[in-house]
N, C-alpha and C positions, 0 to 999 in steps of 0.2 A: 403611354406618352412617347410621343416622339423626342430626339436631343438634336439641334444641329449644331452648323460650326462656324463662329464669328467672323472667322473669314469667307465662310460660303455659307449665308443662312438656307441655301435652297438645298447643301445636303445634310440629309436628316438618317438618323440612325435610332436602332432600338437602344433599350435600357442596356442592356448586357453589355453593347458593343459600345457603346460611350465609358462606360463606369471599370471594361475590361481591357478597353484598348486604350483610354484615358486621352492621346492626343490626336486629333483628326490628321490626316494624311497630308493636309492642303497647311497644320501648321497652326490653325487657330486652337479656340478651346469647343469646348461642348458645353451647349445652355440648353437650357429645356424651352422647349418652343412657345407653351404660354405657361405661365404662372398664376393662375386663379388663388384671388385673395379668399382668406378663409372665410367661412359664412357665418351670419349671425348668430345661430347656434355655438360656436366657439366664443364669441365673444360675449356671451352673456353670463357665461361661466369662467372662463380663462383663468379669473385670479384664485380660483378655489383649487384648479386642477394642480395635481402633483406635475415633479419637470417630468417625470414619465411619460406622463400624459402628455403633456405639451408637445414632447419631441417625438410622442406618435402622432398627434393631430398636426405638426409640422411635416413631419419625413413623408405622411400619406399625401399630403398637396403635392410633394414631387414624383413619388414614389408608388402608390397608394395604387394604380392603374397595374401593376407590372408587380406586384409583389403581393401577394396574399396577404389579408389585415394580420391576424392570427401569426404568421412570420415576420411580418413587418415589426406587431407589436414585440416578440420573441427578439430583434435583433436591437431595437432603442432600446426593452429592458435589460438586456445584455452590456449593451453601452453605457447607459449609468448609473452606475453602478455607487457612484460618489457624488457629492454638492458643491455646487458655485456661489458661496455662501456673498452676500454685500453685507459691506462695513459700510459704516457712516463715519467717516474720521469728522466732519464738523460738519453746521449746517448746508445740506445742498452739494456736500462734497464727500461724494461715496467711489469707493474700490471696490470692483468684481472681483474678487479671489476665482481664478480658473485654473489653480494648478493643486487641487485634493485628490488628481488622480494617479495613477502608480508609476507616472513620470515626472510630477511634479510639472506639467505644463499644460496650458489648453490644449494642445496637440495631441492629447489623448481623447478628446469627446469624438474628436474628427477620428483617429485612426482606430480606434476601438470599432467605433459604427460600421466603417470601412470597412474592416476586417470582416465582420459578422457578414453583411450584402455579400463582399465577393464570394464569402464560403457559401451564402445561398445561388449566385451565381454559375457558381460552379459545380455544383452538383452534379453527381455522375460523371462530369469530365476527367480523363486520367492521365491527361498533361499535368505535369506540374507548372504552377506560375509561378512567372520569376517579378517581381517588385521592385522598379527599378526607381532611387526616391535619391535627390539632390538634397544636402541639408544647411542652413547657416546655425544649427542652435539646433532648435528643440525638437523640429519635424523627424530627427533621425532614430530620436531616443523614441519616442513614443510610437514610430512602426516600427521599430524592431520589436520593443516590448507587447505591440499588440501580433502582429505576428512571430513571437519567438514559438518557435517547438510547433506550429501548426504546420500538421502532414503537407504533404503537397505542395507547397512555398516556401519558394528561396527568394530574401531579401536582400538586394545591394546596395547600400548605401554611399554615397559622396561627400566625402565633407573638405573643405580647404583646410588645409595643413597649417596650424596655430593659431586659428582662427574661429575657433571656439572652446568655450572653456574644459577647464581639466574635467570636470564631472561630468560635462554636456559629452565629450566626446568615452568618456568610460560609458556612459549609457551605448553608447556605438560599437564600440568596440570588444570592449568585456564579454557578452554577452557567448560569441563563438555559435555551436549547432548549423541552423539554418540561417544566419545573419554573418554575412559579409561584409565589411568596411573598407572604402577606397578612399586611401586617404590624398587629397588632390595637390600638386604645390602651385594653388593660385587662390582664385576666391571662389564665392558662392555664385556669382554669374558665370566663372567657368565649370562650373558642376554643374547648374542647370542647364546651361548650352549643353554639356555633353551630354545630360539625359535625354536631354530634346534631339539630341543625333542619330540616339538608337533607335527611337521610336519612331523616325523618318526611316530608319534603314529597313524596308518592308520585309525584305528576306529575315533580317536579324529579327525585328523584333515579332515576326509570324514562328519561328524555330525556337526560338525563346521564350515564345507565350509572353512576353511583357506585359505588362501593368504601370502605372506611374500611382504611387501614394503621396505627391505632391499635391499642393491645393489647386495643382491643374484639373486633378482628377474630382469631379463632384461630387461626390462620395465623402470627401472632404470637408466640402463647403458645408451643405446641409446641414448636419448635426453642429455645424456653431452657430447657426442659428439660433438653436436654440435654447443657449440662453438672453438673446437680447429679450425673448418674451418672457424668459424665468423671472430676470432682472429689471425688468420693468415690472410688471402684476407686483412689486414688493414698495413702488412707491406709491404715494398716495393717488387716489383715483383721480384723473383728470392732471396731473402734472404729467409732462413728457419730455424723456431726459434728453440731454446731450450725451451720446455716447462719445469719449474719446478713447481711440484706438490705436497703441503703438500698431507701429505700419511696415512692413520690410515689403513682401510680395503682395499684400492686398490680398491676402482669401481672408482673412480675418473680418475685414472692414466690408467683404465685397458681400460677407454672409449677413451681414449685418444690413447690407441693401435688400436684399433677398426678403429680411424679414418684414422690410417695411412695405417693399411690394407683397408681400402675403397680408396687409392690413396696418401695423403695426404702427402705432402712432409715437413717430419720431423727430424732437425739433431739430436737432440737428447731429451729425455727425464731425466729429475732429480727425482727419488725421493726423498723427503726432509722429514723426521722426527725428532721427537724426540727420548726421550731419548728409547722410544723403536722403535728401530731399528733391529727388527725381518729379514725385507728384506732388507736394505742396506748390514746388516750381510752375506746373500745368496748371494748376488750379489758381493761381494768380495772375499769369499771363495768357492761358491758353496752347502753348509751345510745349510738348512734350520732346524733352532731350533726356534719353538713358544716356547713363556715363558708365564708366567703370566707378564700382561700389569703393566705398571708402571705409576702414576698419574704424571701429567704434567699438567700446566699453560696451553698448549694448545690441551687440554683435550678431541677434536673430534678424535686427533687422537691416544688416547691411547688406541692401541689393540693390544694384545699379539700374537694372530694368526691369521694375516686379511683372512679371505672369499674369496676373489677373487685372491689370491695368485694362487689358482687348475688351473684359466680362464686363469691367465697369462702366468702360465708353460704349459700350454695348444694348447694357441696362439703361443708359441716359441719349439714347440715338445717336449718338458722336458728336452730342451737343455739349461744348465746356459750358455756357452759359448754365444746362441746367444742371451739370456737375457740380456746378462751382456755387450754384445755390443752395445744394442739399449734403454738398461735404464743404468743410473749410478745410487747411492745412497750416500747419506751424512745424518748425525744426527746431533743435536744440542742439548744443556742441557736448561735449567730453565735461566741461569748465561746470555747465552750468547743472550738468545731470547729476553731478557728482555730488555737487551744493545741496540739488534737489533730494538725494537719499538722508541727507545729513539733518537738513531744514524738517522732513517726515517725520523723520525719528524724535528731534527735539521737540516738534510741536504735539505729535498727537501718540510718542512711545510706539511708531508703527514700521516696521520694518519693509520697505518697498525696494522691490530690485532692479537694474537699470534701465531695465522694458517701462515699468511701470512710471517710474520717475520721469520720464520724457514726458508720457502720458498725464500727468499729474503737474506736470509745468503746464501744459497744453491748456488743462481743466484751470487750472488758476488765470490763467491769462482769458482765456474763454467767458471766467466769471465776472473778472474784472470790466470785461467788456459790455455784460451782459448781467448785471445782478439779478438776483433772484430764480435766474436754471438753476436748475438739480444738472449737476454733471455726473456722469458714470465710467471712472477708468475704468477699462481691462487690464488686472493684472495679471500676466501671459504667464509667469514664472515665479516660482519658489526660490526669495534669493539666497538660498544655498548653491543653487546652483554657478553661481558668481561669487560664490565666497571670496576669491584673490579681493574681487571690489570692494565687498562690503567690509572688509575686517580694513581694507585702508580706509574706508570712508569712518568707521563704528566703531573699528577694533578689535583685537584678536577676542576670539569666543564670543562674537555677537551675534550669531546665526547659529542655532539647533540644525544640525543636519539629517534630514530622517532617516531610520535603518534603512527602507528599500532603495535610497541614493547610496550612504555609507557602506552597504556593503560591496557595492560594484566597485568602488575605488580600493576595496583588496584585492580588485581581483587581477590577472596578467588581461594586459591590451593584444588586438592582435588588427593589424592592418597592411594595404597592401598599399605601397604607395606609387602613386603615378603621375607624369604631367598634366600640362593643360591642351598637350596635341589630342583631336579626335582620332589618329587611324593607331596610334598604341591604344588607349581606350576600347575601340571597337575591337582589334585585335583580341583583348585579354577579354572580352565579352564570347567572342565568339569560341573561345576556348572555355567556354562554360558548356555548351551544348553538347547533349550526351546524347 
C-alpha cells in the first residue's frame, strides 16, 4: 500500500518511508491512500475473536500488503500483551480502562506496536534511529518504556518544564541508558513545533536517521484502533456506542475514525476537552482558530493546535458539515473536573483521573441529551499517575500506586533543560551526531 501526504495527496510513499520518516517534507501527515473496510468474513465472527485477533485482523487492512501475516501477527501479539477491560459504572454508562499496561496509559498499545514494525522495518539497517517524540503527559512514558535498552535506538524526548505531573515526568526521565529528556521552559505546542523543526531540516533529520513516535507517526494511530472494536463486540448485539474521547492532539479520537471507516458501526463520537477547546470550537462554528494551549489539571491534553486535526479534515473531505455530524464536542474547566472525580467516586466507589473525568462529564451530558445510548469513556490513565489531584480531590492514600510506577519515583531524574528558540534546539541535536 501506498501512504500520501494531506497536504499533497499526489505524493505517495512506501510503508517504510511514512512509518520511518513519520513527517512528509511538504509538512503534512501521512494517510494511507485507501482504507478497505473489513469483509464479511470478520464480521460474522468479530465478537468471538480474542483482542489479538482483532488487532491482527485490524493492523493487516493497513499493513497486511507490506508486512508478512506470520510477522505482522508476531508484532500485535507482542503488543498485547495486557487488557482493556470495560466497566459498567451504571446503566448505559461504561469506562474503557486503557491504562493495564506497563505505563499505566493507552499510549502503550500505540508505542509497544510501534516499536515492534520499526524493528521489522529495520532490519539489517546499521544506522542507529534516533526517535524524536514531543510529550504533554503520557506519550513520553510509554516510548521510552517501549524503547528503553533496544540496541540501535536512541530516544528524545520533549516535555514542558512543570507541566506534567511528578510521576508522568519520572516515567521520562528516571529511566537514563538510551532515553534522553529535554526538559522544555514553555508548553507542549513548543515541543511539538520544535519536533516538527527537525524533521523539516532535511540534512538533520537524513544524518540523524529520525523517526517521530508521536501520533503523527501511524504506527501510532493503528493499534488504538483496536480497542474501539474490543470495546464494542462486549456490548450487546445491535447497540452502537457513543464513544467519548478525552481529546488533546486527536490521534486517539482520529483512530477511532479509522475504525469506523474499516466498518464499525459507530453512533457517535464526543470530543471532550478542556479548557482548551480548539476543535469543539470548529465543530460548532466551522472556524478553526489554534491558540496557544492553556495548562489544566488534565494536562495530557493541553494542546493548542492538535496534529491530527489535517487527518481528520482529511478523512471527512474538509467538509465541517460532515465532521460535525459524526463527532460532537464539549469542554469542561478545572471547577467542574474536579467536582466530576469527586461525584465518581461518591456514586459508583470508582476512582476516575482527570482525563477520564472530562470525558465522563461529556458522557453525562451526552445522555442527558440523548437517553437510552450506551456511552463508552476512554479512560487514558491510571490516576496515580495525578496523585497531587486525586488525594485533593479524595484524600491522602486514595490511590494504590503500582510497583512498576512507584519504583521510578526512587529513582534520580536526569534532564537537559532548554528554551523554546529553535536554533539552540537544533544546535544541541546536531551535537548528537556521531
Amino acid at each position: 500500500m501506498l501512504y500520501h501526504s494531506t497536504a499533497n495527496p499526489g505524493s505517495r510513499v512506501s510503508l517504510k518511508e511514512a512509518i520511518l520518516r513519520s513527517l512528509p517534507a511538504d509538512n503534512g501527515l501521512y494517510m494511507p491512500d485507501i482504507i478497505h473496510p473489513l469483509g464479511d468474513d470478520f464480521w460474522r465472527e468479530w465478537r468471538d475473536l480474542s483482542f489479538a485477533e482483532i488487532g491482527f485482523r485490524v493492523a493487516s487492512a493497513f499493513f497486511g500488503e507490506d508486512v508478512p501475516a506470520a510477522e505482522l501477527r508476531e508484532i500485535v501479539d507482542g503488543s498485547l500483551t495486557f487488557d482493556a477491560p470495560l466497566v459498567q459504572l451504571a446503566p448505559g454508562d461504561f469506562v474503557l480502562e486503557l491504562f493495564h499496561g506497563p505505563t499505566l496509559a493507552f499510549k502503550d498499545f500505540g508505542a509497544r506496536f510501534m516499536a515492534r514494525l520499526m524493528g521489522y522495518l529495520t532490519r539489517g539497517d546499521s544506522r542507529e534511529l534516533t526517535v524524536l517524540v514531543a510529550t504533554s503527559g503520557d506519550t513520553g512514558g510509554a516510548v521510552a518504556s517501549a524503547f528503553y535498552k533496544v540496541p540501535g535506538t536512541g530516544v528524545i524526548i520533549l516535555f514542558p518544564k512543570g507541566k506534567v505531573s511528578p510521576l508522568q515526568e519520572k516515567q521520562l526521565t528516571a529511566l537514563g541508558e538510551n532515553i534522553t529528556a529535554l526538559e522544555i521552559d514553555g508548553s507542549f505546542d513548543d515541543c511539538q513545533r520544535l519536533v516538527k523543526s527537525a524533521f523539516l531540516d532535511a540534512d538533520l533529520s537524513e544524518r540523524l536517521n529520525l523517526t517521530s513516535a508521536n501520533s503523527i507517526n501511524l504506527a501510532r494511530l493503528v493499534p488504538q484502533s483496536f480497542y474501539y472494536f474490543h470495546s464494542s463486540r462486549m456490548l450487546p448485539p445491535g447497540v452502537e456506542p457513543v464513544f467519548v474521547v478525552p481529546s488533546g492532539n486527536f490521534g486517539n479520537l482520529t483512530a477511532g475514525l479509522l475504525a469506523k471507516r474499516l466498518g464499525l458501526m459507530v453512533k457517535k463520537f464526543v470530543a471532550a476537552t478542556n479548557r482548551n477547546d480548539v476543535v469543539p470550537g470548529y465543530l460548532s462554528t466551522g472556524l478553526y482558530q489554534p491558540r496557544p494551549s492553556l495548562a489544566t489539571i488534565s494536562n495530557a491534553m493541553d494542546v493548542g493546535a492538535p496534529s491530527n486535526f489535517v487527518r481528520m479534515l482529511a478523512l471527512f473531505g474538509n467538509d465541517w458539515k460532515s465532521m460535525a455530524g459524526d463527532i460532537d464536542g464539549m469542554s469542561f474547566d478545572d471547577d467542574r473536573t474536579r467536582a466530576a472525580i469527586r461525584e465518581v467516586q461518591s456514586l459508583y466507589e470508582y476512582q476516575i483521573d482527570p482525563h477520564g473525568a472530562v470525558g465522563w462529564l461529556a458522557a453525562r451530558k451526552w445522555r442527558a441529551a440523548h437517553p437510552g445510548n450506551a456511552t463508552i469513556v476512554l479512560e487514558t490513565a491510571h490516576p496515580a499517575k495525578f496523585l497531587e489531584v486525586m488525594e485533593a480531590e479524595l484524600g491522602p492514600g486514595c490511590v494504590e500506586i503500582p510497583e512498576r510506577l512507584a519504583c521510578l519515583g526512587r529513582r534520580p531524574s536526569h534532564a537537559v533543560p532548554l528554551g523554546v528558540e529553535q536554533q539552540p534546539f537544533i544546535s544541541w541535536l546536531r551535537g548528537q551526531i556521531r
